[in-house]
C-alpha positions as CSV (number, residue, x, y, z in Angstrom):
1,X,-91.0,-45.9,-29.0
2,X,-94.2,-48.0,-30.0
3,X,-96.2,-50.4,-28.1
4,X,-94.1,-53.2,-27.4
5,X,-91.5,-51.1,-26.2
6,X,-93.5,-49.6,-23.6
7,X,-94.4,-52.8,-22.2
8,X,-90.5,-53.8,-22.2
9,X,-89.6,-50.1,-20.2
10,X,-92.8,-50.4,-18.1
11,X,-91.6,-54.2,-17.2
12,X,-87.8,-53.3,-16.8
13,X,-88.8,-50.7,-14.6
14,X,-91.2,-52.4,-12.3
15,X,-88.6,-55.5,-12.0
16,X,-85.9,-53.2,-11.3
17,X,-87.2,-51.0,-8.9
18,X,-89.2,-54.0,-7.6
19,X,-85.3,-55.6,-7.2
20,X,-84.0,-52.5,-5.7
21,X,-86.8,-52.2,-2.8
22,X,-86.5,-55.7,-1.8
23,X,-82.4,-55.0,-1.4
24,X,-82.6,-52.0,0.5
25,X,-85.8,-53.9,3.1
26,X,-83.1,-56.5,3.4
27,X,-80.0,-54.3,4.0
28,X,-81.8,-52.5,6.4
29,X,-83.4,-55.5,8.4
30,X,-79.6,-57.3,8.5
31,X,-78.1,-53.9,9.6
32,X,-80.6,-53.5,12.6
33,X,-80.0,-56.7,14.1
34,X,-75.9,-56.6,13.3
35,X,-76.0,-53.4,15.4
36,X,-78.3,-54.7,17.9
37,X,-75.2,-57.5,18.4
38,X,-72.9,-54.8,18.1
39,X,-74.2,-52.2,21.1
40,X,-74.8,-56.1,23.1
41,X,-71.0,-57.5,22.4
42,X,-69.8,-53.4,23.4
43,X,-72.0,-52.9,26.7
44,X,-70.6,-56.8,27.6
45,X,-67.0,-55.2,27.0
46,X,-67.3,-51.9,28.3
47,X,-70.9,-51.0,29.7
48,X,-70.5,-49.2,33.1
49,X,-72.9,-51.6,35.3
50,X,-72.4,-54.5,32.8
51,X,-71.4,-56.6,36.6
52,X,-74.8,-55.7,38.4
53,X,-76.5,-58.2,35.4
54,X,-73.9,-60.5,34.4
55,X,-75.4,-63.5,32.9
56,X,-78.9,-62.0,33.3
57,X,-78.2,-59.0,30.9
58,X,-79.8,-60.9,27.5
59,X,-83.5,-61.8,29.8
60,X,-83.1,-58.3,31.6
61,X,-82.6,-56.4,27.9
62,X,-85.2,-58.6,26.4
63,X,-88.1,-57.8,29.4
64,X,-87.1,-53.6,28.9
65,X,-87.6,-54.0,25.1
66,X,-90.1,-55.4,25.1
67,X,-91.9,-53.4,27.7
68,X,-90.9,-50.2,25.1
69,X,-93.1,-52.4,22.6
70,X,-90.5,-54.3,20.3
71,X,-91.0,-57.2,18.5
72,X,-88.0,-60.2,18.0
73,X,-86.1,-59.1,21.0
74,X,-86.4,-62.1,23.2
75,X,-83.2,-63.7,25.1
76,X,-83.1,-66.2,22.3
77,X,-83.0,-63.8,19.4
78,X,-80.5,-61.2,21.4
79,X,-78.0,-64.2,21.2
80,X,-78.6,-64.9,17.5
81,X,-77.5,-61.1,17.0
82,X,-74.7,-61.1,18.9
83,X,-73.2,-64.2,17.0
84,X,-74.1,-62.6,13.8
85,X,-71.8,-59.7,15.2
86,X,-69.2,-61.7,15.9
87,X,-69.5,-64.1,12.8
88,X,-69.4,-61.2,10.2
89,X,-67.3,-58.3,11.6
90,X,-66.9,-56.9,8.8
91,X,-69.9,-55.6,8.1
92,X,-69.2,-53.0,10.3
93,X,-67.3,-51.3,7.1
94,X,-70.5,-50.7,5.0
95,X,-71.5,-48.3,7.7
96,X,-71.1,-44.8,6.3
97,X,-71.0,-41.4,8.8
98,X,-73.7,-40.3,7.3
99,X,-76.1,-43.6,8.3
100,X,-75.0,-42.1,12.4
101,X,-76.5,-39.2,11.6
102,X,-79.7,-40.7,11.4
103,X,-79.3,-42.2,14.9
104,X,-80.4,-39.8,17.5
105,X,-78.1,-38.1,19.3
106,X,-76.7,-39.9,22.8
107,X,-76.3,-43.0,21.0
108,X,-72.8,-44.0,20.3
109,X,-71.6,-44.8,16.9
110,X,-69.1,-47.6,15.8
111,X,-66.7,-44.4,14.4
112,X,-66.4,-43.2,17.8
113,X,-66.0,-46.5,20.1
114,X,-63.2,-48.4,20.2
115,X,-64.9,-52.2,20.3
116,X,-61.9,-54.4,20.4
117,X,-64.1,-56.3,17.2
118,X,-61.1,-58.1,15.7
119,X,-61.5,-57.5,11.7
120,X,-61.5,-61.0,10.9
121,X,-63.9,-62.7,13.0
122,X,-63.6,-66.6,14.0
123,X,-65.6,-67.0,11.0
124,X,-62.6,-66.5,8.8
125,X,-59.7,-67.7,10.8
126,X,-59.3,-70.8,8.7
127,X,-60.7,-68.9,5.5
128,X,-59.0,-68.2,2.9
129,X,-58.7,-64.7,1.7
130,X,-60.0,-65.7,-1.8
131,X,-63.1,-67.3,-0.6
132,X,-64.0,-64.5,1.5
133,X,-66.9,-62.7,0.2
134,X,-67.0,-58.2,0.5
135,X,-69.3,-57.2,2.7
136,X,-71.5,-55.1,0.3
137,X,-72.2,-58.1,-1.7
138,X,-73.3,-60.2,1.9
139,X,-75.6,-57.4,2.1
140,X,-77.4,-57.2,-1.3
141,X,-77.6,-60.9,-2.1
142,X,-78.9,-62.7,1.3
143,X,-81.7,-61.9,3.7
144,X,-80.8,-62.2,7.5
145,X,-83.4,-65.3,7.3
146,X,-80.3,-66.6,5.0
147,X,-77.8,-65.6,7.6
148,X,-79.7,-68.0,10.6
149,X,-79.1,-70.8,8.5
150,X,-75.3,-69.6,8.0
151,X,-74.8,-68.9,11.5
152,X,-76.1,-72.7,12.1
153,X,-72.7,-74.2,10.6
154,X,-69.9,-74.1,12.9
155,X,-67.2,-74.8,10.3
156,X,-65.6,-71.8,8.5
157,X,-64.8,-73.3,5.5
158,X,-68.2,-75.1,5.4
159,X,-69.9,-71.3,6.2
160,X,-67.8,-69.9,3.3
161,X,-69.1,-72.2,0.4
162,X,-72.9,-72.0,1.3
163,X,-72.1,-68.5,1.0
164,X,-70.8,-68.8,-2.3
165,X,-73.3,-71.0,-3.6
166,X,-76.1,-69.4,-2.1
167,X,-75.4,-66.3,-4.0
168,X,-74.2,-67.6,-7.2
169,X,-77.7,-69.9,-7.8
170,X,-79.6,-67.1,-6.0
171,X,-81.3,-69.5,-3.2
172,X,-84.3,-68.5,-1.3
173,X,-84.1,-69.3,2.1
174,X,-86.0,-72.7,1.8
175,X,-83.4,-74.0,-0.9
176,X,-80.6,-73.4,1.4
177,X,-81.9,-74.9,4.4
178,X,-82.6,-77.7,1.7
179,X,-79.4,-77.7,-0.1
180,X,-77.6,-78.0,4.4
181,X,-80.2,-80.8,4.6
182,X,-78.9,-82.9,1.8
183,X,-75.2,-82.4,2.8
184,X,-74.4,-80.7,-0.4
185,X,-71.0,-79.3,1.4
186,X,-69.8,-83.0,1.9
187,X,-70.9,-84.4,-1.5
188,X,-69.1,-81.6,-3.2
189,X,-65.5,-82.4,-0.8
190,X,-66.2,-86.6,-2.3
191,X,-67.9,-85.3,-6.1
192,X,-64.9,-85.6,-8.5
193,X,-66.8,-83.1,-10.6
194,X,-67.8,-80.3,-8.5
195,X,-69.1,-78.2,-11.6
196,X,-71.3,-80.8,-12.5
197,X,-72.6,-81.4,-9.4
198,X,-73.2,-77.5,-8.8
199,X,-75.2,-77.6,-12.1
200,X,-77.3,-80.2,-11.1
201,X,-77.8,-78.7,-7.5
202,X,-79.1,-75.1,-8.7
203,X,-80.8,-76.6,-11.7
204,X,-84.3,-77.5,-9.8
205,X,-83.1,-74.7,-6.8
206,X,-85.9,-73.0,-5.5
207,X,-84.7,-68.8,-6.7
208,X,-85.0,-66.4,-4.1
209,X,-88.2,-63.6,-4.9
210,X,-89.7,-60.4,-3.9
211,X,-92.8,-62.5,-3.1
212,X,-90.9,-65.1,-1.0
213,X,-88.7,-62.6,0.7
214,X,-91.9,-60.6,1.9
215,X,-93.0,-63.6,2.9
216,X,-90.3,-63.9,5.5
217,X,-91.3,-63.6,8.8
218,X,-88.0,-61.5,9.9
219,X,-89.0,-59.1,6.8
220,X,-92.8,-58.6,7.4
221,X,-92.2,-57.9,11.3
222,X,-89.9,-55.3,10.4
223,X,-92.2,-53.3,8.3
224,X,-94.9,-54.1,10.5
225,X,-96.9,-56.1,8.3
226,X,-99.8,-58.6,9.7
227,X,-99.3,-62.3,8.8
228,X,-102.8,-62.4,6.8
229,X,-101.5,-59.8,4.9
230,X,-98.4,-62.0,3.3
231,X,-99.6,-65.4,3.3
232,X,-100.2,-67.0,0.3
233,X,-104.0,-68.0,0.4
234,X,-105.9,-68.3,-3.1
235,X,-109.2,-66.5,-3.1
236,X,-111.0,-69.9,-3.3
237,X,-109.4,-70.3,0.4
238,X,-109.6,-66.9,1.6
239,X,-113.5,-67.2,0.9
240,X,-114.3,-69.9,2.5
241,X,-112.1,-68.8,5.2
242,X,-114.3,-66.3,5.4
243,X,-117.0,-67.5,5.5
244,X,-116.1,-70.4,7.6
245,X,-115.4,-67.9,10.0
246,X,-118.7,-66.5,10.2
247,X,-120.5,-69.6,10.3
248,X,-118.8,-71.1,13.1
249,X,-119.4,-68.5,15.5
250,X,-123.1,-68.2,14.2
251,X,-123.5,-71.8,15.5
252,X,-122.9,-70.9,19.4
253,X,-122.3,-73.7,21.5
254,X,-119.4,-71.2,23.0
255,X,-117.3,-70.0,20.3
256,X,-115.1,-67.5,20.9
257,X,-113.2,-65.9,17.7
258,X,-109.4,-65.4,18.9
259,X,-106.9,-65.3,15.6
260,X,-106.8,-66.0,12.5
261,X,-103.6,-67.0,10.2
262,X,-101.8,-67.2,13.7
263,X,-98.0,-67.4,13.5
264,X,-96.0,-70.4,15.4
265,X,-92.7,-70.8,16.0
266,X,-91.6,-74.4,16.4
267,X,-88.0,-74.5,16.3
268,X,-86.5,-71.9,13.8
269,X,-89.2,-72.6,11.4
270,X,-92.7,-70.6,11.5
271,X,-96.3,-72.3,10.9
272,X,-99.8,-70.7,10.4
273,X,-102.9,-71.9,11.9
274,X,-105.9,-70.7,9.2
275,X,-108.4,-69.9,12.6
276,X,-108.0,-70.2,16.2
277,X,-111.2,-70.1,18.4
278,X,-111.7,-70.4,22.3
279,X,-114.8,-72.6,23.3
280,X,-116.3,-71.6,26.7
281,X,-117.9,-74.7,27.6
282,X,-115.3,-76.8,26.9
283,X,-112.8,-74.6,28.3
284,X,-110.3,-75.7,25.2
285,X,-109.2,-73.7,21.9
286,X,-110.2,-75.0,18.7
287,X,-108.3,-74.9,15.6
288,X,-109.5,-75.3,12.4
289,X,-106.8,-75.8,9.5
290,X,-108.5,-75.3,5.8
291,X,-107.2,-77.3,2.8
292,X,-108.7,-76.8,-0.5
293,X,-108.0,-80.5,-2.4
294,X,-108.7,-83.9,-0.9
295,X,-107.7,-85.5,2.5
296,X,-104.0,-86.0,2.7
297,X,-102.4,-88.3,5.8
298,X,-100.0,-85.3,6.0
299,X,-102.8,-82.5,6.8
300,X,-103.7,-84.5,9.8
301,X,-100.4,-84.9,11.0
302,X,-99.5,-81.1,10.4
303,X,-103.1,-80.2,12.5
304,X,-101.9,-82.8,15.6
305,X,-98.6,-81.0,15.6
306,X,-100.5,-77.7,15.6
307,X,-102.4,-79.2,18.1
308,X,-99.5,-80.5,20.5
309,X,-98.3,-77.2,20.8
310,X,-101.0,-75.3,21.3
311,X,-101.4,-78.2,24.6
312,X,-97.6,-77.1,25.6
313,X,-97.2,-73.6,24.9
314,X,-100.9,-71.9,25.2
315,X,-102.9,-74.2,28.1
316,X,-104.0,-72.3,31.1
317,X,-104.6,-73.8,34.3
318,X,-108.2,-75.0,34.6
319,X,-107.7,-75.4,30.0
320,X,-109.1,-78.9,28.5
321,X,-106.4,-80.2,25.7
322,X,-106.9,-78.3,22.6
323,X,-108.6,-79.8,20.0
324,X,-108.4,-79.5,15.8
325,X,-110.6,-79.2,13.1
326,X,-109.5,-80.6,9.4
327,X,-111.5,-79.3,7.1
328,X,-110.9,-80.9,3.0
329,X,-112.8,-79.9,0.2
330,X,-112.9,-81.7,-3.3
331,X,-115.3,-81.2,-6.1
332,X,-118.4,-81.6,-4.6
333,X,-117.8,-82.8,-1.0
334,X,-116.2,-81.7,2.1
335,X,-114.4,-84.4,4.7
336,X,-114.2,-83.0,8.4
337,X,-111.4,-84.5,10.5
338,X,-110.9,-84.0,14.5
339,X,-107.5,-84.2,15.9
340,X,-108.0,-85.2,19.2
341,X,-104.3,-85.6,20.2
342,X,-103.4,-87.3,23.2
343,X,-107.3,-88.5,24.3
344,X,-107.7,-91.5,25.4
345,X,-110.5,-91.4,28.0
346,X,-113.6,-92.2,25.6
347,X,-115.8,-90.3,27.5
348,X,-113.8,-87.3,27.4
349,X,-113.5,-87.5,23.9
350,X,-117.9,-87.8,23.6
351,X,-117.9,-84.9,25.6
352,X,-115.9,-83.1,23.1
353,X,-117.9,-84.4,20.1
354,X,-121.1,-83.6,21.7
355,X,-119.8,-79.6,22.1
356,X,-117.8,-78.9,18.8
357,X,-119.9,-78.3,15.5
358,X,-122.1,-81.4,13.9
359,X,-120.3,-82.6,11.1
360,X,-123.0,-82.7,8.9
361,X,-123.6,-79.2,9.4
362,X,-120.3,-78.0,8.6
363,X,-120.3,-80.7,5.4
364,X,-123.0,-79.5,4.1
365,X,-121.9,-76.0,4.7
366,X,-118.8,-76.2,2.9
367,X,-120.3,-77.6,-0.1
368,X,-122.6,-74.9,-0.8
369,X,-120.0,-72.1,-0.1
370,X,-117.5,-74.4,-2.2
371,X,-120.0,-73.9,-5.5
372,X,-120.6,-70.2,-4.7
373,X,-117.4,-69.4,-4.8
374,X,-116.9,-71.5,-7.5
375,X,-119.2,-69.7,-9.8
376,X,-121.6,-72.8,-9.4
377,X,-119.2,-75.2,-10.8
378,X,-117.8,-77.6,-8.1
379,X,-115.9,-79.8,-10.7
């Protein structure tokens, strides 16, 4: 042993272990919801009192979870379980006796009860038994984030080689909604060299990470993790943030703090507003989105969409329209950009300009902060 090779045990360990951990958070997270499927496809089969809810059993199950403080357990979710049941039966076989005994006792076990599951699910009717992956290995190479996007393709066949190929090149989850996007499936059926095609595809693929997968919104719900505390934020951002924060509120005119790195849903995909006030006089939430590098067309469009939903899904009656902050800072200046989406009335949109911070104010603001945290150098 000398020096060198205590760094390589010290760094095989930590990447190991580091491996192993992110596996076993995975298993477990893909497990939970494939049983949650299971117990919903067995009470639809078999539960006692299944006729007094009928179609109403996935919104009455969601409103009693959630009232015994779950999280992910709404109608829509509950359906994504139950058609990741049904899509990969044959997970059921990883499930040892010894994992029921961890289950308290009342609650029926899949060793026990007699779920007419057939062992090879729809998935695989039109499969072929060489293309069809063991269940173990499902388990310890995707994330259920990867199964979503599985469970999105209808074809069997087409299901099978993301599979594949999702495993063999190690995709995060971005890379294979990315690699669905560009039709790889159909380019391959066409390519008249499929190996060369599959190099090219996974030579720029994004690699699934520990960093990434903790990152997944599926993963840090389940081990109760807060969204500040796995976004990716550089301490230049996080500081001003900070700051920003602070300064806002200091000004008055109304501001009410009410989140901060606050999670969206918009389709199956999940966004993060950097700060989310409530302004009393205006009766309207503010957001404020940070970027740290010059104005980009793109930020403002990313804050109006933030802001269109925030007017569909979080508007109270007696609310003005929401209205967004950009914030953009650059060497030595700062550019402040309002997203004032859908207002056409002039005087409605002075009356907003006249409440919200001075421009100036924040400008300058930012630029001092900006060199502070800087060390003093804004270049």
């Amino acid at each position: 042993m000398n020096f060198d090779r205590l760094v390589q045990a010290v760094e095989e360990v930590y990447r190991r272990l580091e491996s192993e951990a992110l596996k076993a958070v995975n298993r477990g997270l893909t497990l939970r919801n494939w049983l949650i499927g299971f117990y919903i496809v067995a009470y639809e089969q078999d539960g006692s009192d299944r006729a007094a809810y009928g179609e109403r059993l996935l919104d009455s199950l969601a409103g009693r979870l959630h009232v015994e403080g779950l999280v992910r357990v709404d109608p829509r979710e509950l359906r994504r379980y139950r058609q990741f049941c049904l899509s990969y039966p044959q997970i059921r076989e990883t499930l040892s006796p010894e994992f029921w005994k961890l289950l308290r006792p009342g609650v029926p076990d899949l060793t026990a009860a007699a779920i007419p599951l057939p062992r090879k699910g729809k998935i695989r009717e039109t499969v072929s038994p060489g293309l069809a992956i063991p269940a173990d290995t499902l388990l310890d190479s995707l994330s259920f984030s990867h199964f979503v996007e599985l469970l999105s393709l209808a074809a069997p066949l087409k299901r099978a080689f993301y599979e594949i190929e999702c495993i063999k090149g190690g995709w995060s989850v971005r890379e294979l909604k990315r690699q669905i996007a560009s039709l790889y499936y159909e380019r391959s059926g066409l390519s008249h060299n499929k190996s060369e095609l599959s190099r090219l595809a996974n030579e720029a693929a994004e690699i699934s990470t520990p960093a990434l997968a903790i990152r997944d919104p599926y993963v840090f719900e389940f081990l109760g993790l807060r969204p500040r505390e796995v976004t990716s934020e550089s301490t230049l951002e996080e500081g001003l943030l900070d700051k920003l924060q602070d300064f806002l509120l200091e000004l008055g005119r109304g501001f009410c703090f009410e989140a901060r790195q606050r999670r969206i849903l918009m389709g199956d995909e999940h966004f993060f507003v950097d700060l989310v006030f409530y302004q009393r006089i205006l009766k309207c939430h503010v957001l404020v989105e940070l970027k740290v590098d010059g104005f980009r067309h793109e930020y403002l469009g990313q804050l109006n969409t933030y802001v269109n939903w925030y007017r569909e899904h979080e508007m109270a009656e007696g609310d003005s329209p929401p209205v967004g902050i950009l914030l953009c800072t650059e060497k030595n200046h700062a550019l402040v950009r309002y997203a004032l989406a859908g207002m056409d009335n002039r005087l409605f949109v002075s009356k907003y300009e006249l409440q919200l911070p001075d421009e100036a104010k924040i400008r300058a603001f930012l630029e001092a902060q900006y060199r502070e945290l800087r060390g003093g150098d804004a270049s």
